[in-house]
N, C-alpha and C positions, 0 to 999 in steps of 0.2 A: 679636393678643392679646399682653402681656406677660406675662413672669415671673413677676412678682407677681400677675397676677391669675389664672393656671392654678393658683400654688400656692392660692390662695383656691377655685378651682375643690375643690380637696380634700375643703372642705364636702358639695358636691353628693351627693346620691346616685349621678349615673354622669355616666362623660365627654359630652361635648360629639357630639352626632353626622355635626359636617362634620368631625371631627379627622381626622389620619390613622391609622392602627393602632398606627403604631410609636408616637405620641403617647398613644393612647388608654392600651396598653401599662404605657407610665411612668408611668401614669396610675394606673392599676390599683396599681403598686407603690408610688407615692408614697402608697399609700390601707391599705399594709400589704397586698396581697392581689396578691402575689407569683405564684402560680398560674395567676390569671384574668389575669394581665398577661403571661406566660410563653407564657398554653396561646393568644393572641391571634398571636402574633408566631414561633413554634416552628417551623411549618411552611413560614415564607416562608425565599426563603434570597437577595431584593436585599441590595447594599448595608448599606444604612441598616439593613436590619430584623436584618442580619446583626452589626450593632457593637450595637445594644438587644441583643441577645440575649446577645452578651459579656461586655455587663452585668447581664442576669439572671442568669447563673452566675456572674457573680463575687460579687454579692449571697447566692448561694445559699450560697460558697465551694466550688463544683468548681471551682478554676482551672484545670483542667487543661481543662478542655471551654471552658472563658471564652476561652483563648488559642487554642485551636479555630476559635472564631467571629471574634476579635480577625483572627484569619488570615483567615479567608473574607470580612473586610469589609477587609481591605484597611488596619487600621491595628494601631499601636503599642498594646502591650498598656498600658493605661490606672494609673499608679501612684498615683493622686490617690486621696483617701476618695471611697468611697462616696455622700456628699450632693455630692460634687463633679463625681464623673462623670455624676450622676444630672442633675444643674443643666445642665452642658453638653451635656448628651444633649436636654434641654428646650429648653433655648433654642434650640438651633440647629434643631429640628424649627417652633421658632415662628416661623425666617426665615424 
């Protein structure tokens, strides 16, 4: 799938269900429903689910907790907007 066609995905009523979570996730958030995208991905602590979730608090604006998970996955706390992190967080879950 590309880019463009996940954000088109947006329409749907719910994610795709071969996605993987941390996809479904940003999914949820890109649909304004921050919560249901948060409360999917909260409880894992890989990697990947661990830099999503960096990004829901920094969405949130707790960056104190964002830099938290920023540490627990292993990267650089993220300075780009919000639609920017949010994009490369997408894409690279679409490789």
């Amino acid at each position: 799938m590309k880019f463009e066609e996940f954000k088109k995905s947006l329409e749907d009523a719910q994610p795709k269900s071969d996605w993987s979570i941390q996809l479904s996730a940003l999914w949820f958030e890109g649909k304004g429903q921050w919560k249901k995208g948060h409360d999917l991905i909260d409880h894992l602590e890989d990697p990947i689910s661990a830099h999503v979730h960096a990004y829901f608090h920094r969405v949130e604006g707790d960056l104190w907790n964002a830099r938290y998970w920023y540490g627990r996955a292993k990267q650089v706390e993220c300075k780009a907007s919000l639609s920017e992190e949010w994009e490369k967080l997408v894409r690279s879950l679409l490789n």
